[in-house]
N, C-alpha and C positions, 0 to 999 in steps of 0.2 A: 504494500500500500504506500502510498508515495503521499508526501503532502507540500504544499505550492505555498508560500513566505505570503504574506497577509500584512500588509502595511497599515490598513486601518481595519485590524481584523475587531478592534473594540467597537461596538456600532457604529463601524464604518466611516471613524471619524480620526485623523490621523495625531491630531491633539490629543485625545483621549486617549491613543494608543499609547503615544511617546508617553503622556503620564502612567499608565502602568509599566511601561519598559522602566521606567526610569525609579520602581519601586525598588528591587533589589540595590541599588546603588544607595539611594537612600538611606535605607532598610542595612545597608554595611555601615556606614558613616556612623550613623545611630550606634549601632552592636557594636564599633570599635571604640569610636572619640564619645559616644557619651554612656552607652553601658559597660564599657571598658571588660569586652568579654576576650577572654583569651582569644588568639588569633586564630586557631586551629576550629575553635567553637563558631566563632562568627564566619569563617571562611563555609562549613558546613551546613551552618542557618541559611547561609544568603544562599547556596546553589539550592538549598530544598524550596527558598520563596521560589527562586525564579523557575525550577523546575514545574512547582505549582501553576506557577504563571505562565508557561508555557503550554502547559496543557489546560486550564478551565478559560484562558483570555485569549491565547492563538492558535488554538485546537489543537496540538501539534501532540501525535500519535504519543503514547504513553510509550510502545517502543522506540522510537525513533529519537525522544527526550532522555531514554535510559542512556540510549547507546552513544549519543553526542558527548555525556557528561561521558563516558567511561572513554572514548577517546578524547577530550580534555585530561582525565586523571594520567593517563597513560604517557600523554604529550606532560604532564606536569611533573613526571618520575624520569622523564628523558625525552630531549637532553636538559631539561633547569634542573631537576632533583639534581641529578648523578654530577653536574655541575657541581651544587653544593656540597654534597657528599667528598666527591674527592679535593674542590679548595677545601674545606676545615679540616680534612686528615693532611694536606700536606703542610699549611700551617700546625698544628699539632703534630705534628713529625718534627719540626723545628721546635718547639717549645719542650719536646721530651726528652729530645737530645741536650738540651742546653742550649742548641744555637742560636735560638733567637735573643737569649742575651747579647753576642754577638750583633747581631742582626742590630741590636737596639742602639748599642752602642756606639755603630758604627756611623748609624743616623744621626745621633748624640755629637758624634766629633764633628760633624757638618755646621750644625747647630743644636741648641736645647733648648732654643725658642720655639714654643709649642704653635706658632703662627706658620712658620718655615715650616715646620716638620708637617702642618695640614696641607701645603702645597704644593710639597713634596710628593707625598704619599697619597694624599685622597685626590690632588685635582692631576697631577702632571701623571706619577705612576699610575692611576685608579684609570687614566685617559686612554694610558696605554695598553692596558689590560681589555679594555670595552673595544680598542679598535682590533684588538686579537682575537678576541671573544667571544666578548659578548654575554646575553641571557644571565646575567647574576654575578659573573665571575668576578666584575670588576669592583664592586661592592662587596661582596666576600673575601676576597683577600687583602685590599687595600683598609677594609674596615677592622679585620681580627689585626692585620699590622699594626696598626694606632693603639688599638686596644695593650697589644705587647709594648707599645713604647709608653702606655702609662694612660692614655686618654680615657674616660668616663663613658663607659660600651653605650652608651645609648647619643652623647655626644658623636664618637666615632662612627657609630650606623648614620646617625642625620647627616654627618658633614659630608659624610661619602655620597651619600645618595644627593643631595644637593650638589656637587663637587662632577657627578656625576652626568650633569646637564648638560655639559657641553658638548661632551664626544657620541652620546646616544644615535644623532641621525648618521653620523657613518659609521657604526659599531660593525665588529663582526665581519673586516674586511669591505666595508662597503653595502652590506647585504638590505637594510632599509630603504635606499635609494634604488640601487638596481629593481629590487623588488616591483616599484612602480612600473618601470618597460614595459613589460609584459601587458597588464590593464589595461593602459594607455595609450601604448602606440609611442611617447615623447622619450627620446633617447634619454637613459641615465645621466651622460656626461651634461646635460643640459638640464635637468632637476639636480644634480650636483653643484655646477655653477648659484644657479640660485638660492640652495640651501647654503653656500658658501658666501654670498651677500647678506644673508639674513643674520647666522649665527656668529659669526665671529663678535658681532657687537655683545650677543649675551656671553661669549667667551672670554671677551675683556674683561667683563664685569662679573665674573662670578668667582675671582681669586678674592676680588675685595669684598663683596656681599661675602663669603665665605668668613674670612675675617670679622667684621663687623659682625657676623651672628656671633662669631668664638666670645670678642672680648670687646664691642663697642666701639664707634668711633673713632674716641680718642685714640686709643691703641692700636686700633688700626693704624691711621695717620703714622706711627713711629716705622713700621716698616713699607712704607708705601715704594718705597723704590725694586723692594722685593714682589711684591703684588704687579707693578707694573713689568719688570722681565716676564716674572710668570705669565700673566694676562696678556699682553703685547704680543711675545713671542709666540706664544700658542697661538692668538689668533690670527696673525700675519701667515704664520705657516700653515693653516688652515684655510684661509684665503685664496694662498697659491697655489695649496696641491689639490684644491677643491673647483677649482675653474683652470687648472694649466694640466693638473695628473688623472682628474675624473675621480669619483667616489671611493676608492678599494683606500688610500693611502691618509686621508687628510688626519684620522685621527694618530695610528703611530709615528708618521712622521710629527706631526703637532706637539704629540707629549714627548716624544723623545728631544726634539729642541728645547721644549719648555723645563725640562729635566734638568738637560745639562749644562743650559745657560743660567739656571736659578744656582745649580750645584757649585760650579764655576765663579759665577756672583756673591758668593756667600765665605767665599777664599777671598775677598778682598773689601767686604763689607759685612761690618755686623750693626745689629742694631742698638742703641742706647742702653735700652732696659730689657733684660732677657723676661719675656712674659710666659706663664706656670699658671695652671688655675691655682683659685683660691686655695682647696685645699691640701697644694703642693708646697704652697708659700713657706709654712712654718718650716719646711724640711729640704727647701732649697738649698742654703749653704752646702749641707751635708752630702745632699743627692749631686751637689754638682763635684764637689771634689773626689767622690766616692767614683762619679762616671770618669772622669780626668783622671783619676788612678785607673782604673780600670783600663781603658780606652790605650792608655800608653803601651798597655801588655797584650796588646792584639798587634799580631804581625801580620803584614798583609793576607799572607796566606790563607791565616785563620780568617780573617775578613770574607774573603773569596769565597774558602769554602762553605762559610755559615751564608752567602747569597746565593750558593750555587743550584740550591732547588728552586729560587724562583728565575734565574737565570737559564735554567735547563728548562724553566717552567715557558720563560718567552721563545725559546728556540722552538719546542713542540707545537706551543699553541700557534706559533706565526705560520708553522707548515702546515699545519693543521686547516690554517684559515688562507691558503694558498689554493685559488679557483682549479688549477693542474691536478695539487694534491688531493682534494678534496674529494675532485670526482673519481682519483681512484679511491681511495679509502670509502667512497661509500658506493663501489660497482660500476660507477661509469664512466668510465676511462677508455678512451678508441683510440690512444693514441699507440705508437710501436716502440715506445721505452721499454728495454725489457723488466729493468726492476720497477715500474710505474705499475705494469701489466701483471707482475705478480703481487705487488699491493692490491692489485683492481681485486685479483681470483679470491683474496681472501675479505677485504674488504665485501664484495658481491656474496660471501658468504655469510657474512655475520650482518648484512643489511634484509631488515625485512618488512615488506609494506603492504600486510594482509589488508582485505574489504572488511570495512565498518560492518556487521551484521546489519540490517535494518538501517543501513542509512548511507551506503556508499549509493548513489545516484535515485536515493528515495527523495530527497529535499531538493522541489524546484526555487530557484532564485525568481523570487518574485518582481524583479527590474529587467532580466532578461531573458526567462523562461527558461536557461536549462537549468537541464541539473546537474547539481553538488559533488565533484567527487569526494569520499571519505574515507581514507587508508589509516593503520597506525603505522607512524613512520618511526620505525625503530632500527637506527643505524649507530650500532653498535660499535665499531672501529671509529668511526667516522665524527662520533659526537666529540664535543668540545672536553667535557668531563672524562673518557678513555684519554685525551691525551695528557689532562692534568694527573689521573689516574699515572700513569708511562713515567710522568715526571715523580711522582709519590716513590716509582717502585725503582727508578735511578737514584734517587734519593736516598734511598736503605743503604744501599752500595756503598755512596759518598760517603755517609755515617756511620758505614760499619755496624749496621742495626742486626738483629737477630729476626727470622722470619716469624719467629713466635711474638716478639715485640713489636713488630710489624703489623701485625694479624692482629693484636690486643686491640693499637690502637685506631684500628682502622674500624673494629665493630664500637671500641666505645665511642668513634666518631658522626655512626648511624644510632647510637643509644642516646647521643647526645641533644642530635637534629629531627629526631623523628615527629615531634609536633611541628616545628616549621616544615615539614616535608607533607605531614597531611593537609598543613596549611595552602603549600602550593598544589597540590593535587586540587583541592576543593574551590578555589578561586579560577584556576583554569578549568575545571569542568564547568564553572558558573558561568566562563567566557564563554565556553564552545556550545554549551545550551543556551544563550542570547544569541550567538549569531545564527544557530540554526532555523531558532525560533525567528526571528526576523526583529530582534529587538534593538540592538544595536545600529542596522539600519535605520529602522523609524526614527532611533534619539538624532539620527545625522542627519536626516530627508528635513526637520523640524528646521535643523539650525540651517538647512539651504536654500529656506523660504524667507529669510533675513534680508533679498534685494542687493538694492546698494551698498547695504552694510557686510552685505558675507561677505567684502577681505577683513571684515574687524571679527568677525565669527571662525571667520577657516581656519583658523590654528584652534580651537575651542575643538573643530570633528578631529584634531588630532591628539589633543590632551584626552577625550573623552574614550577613543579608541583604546591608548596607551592605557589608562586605568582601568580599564574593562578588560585587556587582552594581555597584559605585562609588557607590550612588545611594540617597539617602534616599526619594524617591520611590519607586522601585524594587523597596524592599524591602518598604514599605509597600504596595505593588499586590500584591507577592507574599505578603503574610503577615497580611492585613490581615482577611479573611476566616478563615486559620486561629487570629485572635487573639479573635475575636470569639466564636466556635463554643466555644473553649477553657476563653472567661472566664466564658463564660454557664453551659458545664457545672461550674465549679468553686466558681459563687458572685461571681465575682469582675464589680464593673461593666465594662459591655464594651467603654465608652468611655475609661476608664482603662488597659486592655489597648492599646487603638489606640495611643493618647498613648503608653505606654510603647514602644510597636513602634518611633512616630517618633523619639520622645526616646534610646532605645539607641542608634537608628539612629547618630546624630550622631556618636558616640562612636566608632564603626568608621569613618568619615570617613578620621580620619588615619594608617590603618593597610591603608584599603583599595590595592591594586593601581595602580591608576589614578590615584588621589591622589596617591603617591610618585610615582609618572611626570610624573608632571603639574608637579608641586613639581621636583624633581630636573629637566626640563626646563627650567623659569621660567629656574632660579638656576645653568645649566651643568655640572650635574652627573650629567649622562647616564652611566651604567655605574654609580654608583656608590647606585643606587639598595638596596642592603642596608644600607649606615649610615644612612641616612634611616628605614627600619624597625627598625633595635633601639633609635632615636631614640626614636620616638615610641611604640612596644607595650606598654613597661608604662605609660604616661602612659596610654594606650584602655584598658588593664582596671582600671586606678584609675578610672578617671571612669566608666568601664561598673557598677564596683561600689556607687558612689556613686547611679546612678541605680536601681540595684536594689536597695536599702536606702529610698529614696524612693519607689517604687513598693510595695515592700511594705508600708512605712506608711502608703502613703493606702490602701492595700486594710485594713488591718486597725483602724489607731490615729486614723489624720484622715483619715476617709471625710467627714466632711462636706465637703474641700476637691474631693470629685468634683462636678461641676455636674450 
């Protein structure tokens, strides 16, 4: 039995539909930031509303709602679980061993200005993890870092995931932007350009908003020469390899400049007052001669070695996110390399993308009449998580770990995560039963009735998408066509619309579902995933506002910055 997407399937009235779509959202907000229910409990609540809701408000088959959610759960266990799964084991592989003292200290000898060390770690390294990665990585590792160098785990989750706005629309190699082609028709390299106009402005400015959440103003102002390499650098070089190299490059190249020109700058400038939160103050003196002693007795070596799991960590993830290597590691590979071709044979092995029961080509797309394909894609060499995995088990090596210590810590690293793990299963099943049911749509068709105003709305269908699906990508596949359709009938250029879709997107990042799970797991604070979101909400509609005030002016005042 098949069932056909119903945009105003509530009496037939498109208003009233978006108002019930838009109940489980709601209905989350409430269950996190004001019943402050665990995150795993509210992730569970809202997919049984919207479940509900999908079958008594959009008729949609009791099977065909089972089976959506259960490939959402499946999509939420890999590749995000298994992501998370293997960063906190190989973080926690370093902290077993002792290395991450090293590790700490070594950040320490840089600086032990706790301002530096956020834009270090959360904006510059956390940038360049997302452009290798992606899906959680870069928040999970950059945020349990902070956490080892002393930061307050709920501060460290927020500043990542805020930190983390800038690199989101080319995460992952490029793959948010690319994504769009296909829908569309408009070549990537030219919704890259434009997504390269837009962001770098919020690029600039999110070293210093970073700052000024940490420690105010004034403080800020003290290291402003450090904010501006950081911010400057990464957005200039975002700028150019985003309009000269096309989407795959802008965020590693970005944070790796922004990296080593802050690292480099900070060998010849320090700042007045070395700032420590509050309740580091009283134990400063001590903590800083004690690091200074310390730090002396590390020889490079030991340095090296205590980086070298996350160092081995960017060699895997970079091939990993390598369009060549990709397609063999996950079966399809045509080319005549012979070691590419024996990656492919096993790679094509361990890849497998059975039919949905009850729902691969049951759900017609109600804007274009066909229907839906629906596979679980489970690519098992191929995910991002197998290669942080790869680096875990290089790792042992370097360490000289025992495989029984190995094996300990790697399940107490699934005993650790297991509610933020059912957290993101239940959030993504709640995504992939709205978009089956036709919900997500309807909340977008509402904001593209807006007129002259959708360039102030078009970044809004991409904040809304990202919070609903975790995934800039994602939201971009979903709304990348109605952004297009939109712009064209309103005047508005259509490749500006797209860019806007991506660039909003970014913005619901750190406020989506999955993010907080994902952060809130990194940094041990499973259950307590509602202070993490009234963390970071009004921070997402500040900077959501910021890119609809830029959007609006290149549609109306600097058009010519459209390519």
């Amino acid at each position: 039995m098949s069932f056909t997407q119903n945009y105003t399937a509530v009496n037939n009235s498109l208003a009233l539909t978006a108002i019930v779509a838009l109940i489980p959202i709601l209905y989350f907000f409430w269950a996190l930031a004001i019943k402050k229910m665990k995150g795993y409990v509210a992730g569970l609540t809202t997919l049984l509303v919207a479940f509900v809701l999908a079958i008594l408000a959009f008729k949609v088959p009791v099977s065909t709602a089972l089976m959506s959610a259960s490939q959402g759960a499946v999509y939420g266990l890999l590749p995000i679980g298994w992501i998370i799964i293997a960063s906190v084991f190989l973080y926690n592989l370093t902290v077993k061993t002792g290395q991450f003292n090293i590790i700490r200290h070594s950040v320490l000898s840089i600086t032990e200005d706790r301002r530096i060390q956020a834009l270090l770690v959360a904006f510059s390294f956390g940038a360049f993890l997302e452009g290798a990665a992606g899906f959680g990585a870069p928040v999970a590792i950059s945020a349990a870092l902070l956490v080892g160098l002393g930061f307050n785990p709920l501060y460290a989750a927020g500043l990542c995931l805020i930190a983390n706005t800038a690199p989101v629309a080319f995460g992952a190699i490029g793959v948010p932007i690319t994504a769009m082609e296909g829908p569309t028709g408009i070549a990537a390299t030219e919704i890259s350009k434009m997504v390269g106009r837009q962001l770098p402005f919020l690029s600039v400015f999110i070293p210093f908003f970073l700052i000024v959440i940490m420690c105010g103003f004034k403080k800020t102002l003290e290291v402003m020469p450090a904010i501006l390499i950081s911010g400057v650098s990464f957005a200039v070089t975002q700028y150019l390899t985003s309009n000269f190299l096309g989407p795959e490059l802008p965020d590693i190249l970005s944070a790796l400049v922004s990296l080593f020109a802050l690292a480099i700058f900070m060998k010849y400038w320090k700042p007045k007052n070395i700032y420590r939160f509050s309740e580091e103050q009283e134990m400063a003196s001590a903590s800083a001669a004690n690091a200074a002693l310390q730090n002396s007795s590390y020889t490079g070596g030991q340095i090296f070695k205590a980086w070298s799991p996350f160092i081995v960590l960017t060699g895997f993830i970079s091939l990993w996110g390598t369009p060549i290597i990709k397609a063999a590691l996950t079966g399809h590979y045509e080319g005549t390399n012979i070691i590419l071709k024996g990656i492919n044979t096993i790679g094509h092995a361990l890849t497998f993308v059975p039919e949905v029961p009850f729902l691969h080509n049951k759900v017609i797309d109600g804007a274009t009449g066909e229907a839906i394909a629906a596979v679980y894609k489970l690519e098992l060499l191929g995910a991002a998580g197998t290669a942080i995995l790869l680096s875990a088990i290089v790792t042992k090596f370097i360490f000289n770990m025992n495989w029984g210590e190995w094996g300990k810590t790697f399940f107490e690293t699934i005993n650790e995560i297991k509610y933020p793990l059912i957290t993101i299963c239940a959030v993504v099943a709640y995504a992939y039963v709205a978009n089956v049911a036709g919900m997500t749509t309807t909340l977008g068709m509402v904001l593209a009735k807006t007129g002259a105003l959708f360039p102030f709305f078009s970044p809004v269908l991409g904040w809304l998408g990202v919070f609903i699906t975790g995934s800039d990508t994602s939201a971009n596949v979903l709304f990348a066509k109605l952004q297009q359709v939109t712009a064209t009938s309103v005047g508005m250029e259509p490749v500006l619309a797209l860019a806007a879709n991506s660039s909003g997107g970014v913005t619901g990042k750190m406020i989506s579902p999955q993010s907080i799970a994902v952060a809130c797991a990194a940094v041990g604070l499973a259950g307590r995933e509602s202070e993490l979101l009234r963390f970071t909400l009004k921070y997402s509609i500040f900077l959501l506002l910021i890119l609809c005030v830029i959007t609006m002016l290149q549609a109306t005042v600097f058009t010519w910055m459209i390519p």
